[in-house]
TORMAR-141751 format. One record per residue (C-alpha): y negated, x negated, z; residue number from 1. Coordinates in steps of 0.02 Angstrom, whole numbers, plus 32768, in hexadecimal, padded with zeros to 4 digits. Layout:
N
{pt {Y X Z} NUM}
...
This chain:
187
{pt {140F 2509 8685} 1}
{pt {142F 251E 85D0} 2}
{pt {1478 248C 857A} 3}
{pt {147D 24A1 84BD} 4}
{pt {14DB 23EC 84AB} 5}
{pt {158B 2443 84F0} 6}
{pt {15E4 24BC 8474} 7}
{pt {166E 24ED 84FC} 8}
{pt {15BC 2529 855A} 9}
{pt {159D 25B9 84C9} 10}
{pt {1646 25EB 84CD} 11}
{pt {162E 2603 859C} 12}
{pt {1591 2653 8588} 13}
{pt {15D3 26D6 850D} 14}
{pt {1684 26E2 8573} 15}
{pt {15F6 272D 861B} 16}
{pt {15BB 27A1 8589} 17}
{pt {1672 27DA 858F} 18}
{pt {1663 27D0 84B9} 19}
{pt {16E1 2844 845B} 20}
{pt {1709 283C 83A5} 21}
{pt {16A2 28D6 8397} 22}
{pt {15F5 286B 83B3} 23}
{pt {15A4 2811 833F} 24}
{pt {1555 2758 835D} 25}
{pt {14C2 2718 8323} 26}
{pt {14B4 2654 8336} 27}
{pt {1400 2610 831F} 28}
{pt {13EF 255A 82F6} 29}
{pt {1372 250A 8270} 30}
{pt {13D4 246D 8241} 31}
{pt {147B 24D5 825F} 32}
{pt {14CC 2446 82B7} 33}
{pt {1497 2477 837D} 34}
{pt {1550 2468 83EB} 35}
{pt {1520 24FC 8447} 36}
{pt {150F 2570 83BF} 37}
{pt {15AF 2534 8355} 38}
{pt {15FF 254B 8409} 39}
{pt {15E2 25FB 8401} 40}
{pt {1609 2629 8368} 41}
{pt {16AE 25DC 8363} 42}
{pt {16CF 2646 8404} 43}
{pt {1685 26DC 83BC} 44}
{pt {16F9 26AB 8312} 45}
{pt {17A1 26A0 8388} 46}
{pt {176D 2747 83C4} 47}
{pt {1760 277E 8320} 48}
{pt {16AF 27CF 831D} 49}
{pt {1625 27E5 82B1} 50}
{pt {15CA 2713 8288} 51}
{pt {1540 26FE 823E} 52}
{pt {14D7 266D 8242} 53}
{pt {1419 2643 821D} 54}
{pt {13F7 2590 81EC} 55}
{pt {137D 2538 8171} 56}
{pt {140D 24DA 8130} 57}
{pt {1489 2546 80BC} 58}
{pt {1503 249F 80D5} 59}
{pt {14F3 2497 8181} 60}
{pt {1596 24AD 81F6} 61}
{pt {1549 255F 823E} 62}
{pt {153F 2598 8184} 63}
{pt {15DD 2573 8153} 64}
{pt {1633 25A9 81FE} 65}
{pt {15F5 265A 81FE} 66}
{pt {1622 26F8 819F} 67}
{pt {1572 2713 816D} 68}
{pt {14FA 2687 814A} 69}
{pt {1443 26AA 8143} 70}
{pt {13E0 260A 80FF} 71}
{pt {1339 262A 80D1} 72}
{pt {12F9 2589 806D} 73}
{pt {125E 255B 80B1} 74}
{pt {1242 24AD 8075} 75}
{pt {1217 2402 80C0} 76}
{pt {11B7 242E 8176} 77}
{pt {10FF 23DF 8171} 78}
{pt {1138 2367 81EC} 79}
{pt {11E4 2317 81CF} 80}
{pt {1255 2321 8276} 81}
{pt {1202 23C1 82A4} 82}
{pt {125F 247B 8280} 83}
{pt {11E9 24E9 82E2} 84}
{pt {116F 2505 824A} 85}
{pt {11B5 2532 81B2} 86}
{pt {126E 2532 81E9} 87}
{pt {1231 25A8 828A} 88}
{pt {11C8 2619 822C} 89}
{pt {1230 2648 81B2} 90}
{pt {12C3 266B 8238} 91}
{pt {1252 26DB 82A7} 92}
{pt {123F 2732 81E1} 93}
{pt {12E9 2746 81E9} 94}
{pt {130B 2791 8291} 95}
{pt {126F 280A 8291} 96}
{pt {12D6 284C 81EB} 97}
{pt {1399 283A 8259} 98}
{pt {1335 28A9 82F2} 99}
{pt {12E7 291A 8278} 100}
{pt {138F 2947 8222} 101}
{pt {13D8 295A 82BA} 102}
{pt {136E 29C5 8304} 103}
{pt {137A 2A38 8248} 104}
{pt {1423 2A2D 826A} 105}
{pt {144A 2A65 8316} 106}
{pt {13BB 2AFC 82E5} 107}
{pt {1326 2ABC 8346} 108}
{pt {12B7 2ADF 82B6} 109}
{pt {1292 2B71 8260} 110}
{pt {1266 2B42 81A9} 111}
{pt {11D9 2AB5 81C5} 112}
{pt {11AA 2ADD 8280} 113}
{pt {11F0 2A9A 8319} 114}
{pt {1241 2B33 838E} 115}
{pt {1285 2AEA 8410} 116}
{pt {1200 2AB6 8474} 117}
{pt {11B1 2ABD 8526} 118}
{pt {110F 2AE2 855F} 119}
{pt {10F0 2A4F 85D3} 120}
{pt {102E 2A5D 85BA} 121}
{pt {0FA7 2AB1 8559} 122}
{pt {0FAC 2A52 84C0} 123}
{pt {106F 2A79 84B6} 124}
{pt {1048 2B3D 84EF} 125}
{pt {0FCE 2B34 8466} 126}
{pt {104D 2AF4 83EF} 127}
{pt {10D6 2B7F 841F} 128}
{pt {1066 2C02 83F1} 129}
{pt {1036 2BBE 8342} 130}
{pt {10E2 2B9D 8327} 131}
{pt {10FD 2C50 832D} 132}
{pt {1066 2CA1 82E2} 133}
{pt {10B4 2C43 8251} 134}
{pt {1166 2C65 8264} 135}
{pt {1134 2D12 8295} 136}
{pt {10A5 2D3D 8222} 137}
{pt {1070 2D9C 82C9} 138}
{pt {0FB8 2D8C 832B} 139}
{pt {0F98 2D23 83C0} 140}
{pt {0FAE 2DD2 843D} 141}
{pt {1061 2DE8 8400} 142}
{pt {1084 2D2A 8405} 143}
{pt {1047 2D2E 84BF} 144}
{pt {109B 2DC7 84F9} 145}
{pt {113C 2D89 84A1} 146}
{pt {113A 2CE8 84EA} 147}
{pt {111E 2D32 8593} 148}
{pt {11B4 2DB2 8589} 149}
{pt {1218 2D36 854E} 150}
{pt {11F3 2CAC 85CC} 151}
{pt {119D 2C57 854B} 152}
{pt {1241 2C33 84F2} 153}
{pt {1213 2C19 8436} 154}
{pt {12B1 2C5C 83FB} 155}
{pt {12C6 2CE4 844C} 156}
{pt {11ED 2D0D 841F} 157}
{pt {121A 2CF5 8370} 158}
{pt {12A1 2D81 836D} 159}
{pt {1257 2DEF 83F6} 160}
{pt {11B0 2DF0 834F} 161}
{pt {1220 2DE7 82C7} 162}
{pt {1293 2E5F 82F3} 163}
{pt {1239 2ED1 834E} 164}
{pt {1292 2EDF 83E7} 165}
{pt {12A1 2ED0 84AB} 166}
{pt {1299 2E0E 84FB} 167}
{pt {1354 2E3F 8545} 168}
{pt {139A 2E8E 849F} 169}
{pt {133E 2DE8 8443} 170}
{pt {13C0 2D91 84C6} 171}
{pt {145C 2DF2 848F} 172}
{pt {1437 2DD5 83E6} 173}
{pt {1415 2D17 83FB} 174}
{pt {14BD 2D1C 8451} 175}
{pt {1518 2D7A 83EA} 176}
{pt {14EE 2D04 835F} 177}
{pt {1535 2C79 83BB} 178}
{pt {148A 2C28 83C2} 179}
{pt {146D 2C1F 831F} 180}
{pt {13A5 2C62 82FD} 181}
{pt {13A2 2C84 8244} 182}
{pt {144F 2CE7 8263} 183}
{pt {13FA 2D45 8305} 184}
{pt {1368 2D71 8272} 185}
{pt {13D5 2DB1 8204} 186}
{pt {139A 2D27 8187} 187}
């Protein structure tokens, strides 16, 4: 059982995570006072990796413990004592923008669309192929038979139709590139 009362129990938890100072730590609380959290990110600190911290209160001992300090100001909450309206919202705000960035940055995206994705079920199947009529500028056929040389890997679709070539030379070139898909375009 998780008990956020215990700052020794955030430095365990992240300790099983085996943490390195090449992470980064994120430490969520709304009044920026919860033991658990603070726990964690003076672990993560000693460690020396990446803080940051997302409170409502820029004075609060999480802001002014981490390296970055995210604070949106959302005002009094509609019903004092509470910090799941306001103080919530605007901190889901601010890690839909964290995941977002992160996913830009480790090249899940290819300008605006989402590349990295599976096909669990129509809806998503429907999604992959839109994703790369757009990417593409190609017709649904050529999506489809990309997809399905590719083992409906977007990444390697989108180079197999930009690039013109074979789903296994699409692979060398995704390789060769170290991953990296605008590289593997030549973009």
């Amino acid at each position: 059982m998780l008990t956020v009362g215990v700052p020794s129990n955030g430095a365990h938890d992240l300790r099983k995570l085996r943490l390195t100072r090449k992470d980064s730590v994120v430490g969520i609380a709304a009044s920026g006072t919860t033991p658990y959290v603070l726990g964690a990110i003076a672990y993560a600190k000693k460690l020396r990796a990446l803080t940051i911290g997302v409170a409502a209160n820029r004075h609060s001992p999480l802001a002014t413990a981490v390296q970055i300090a995210i604070t949106p100001e959302a005002g009094p909450e509609i019903l004092a004592g509470s910090t799941r309206l306001k103080a919530g919202t605007s901190q889901k705000m601010v890690l839909n923008m964290l995941s977002t960035a992160v996913m830009v940055r480790l090249g899940h995206a290819y300008d605006n669309l989402m590349i990295d994705m599976g096909e669990a079920n129509e809806k998503l199947r429907e999604r992959a192929q839109w994703i790369l009529r757009e990417a593409s500028a190609k017709d649904v056929s050529a999506v489809t038979r990309a997809l399905r040389q590719t083992g409906h890997d977007l990444r390697l679709a989108l180079i197999l139709l930009k690039r013109g070539v074979s789903a296994a030379h699409a692979r060398r070139i995704l390789k060769e590139s170290g991953g990296n898909l605008r590289k593997a375009l030549g973009e």
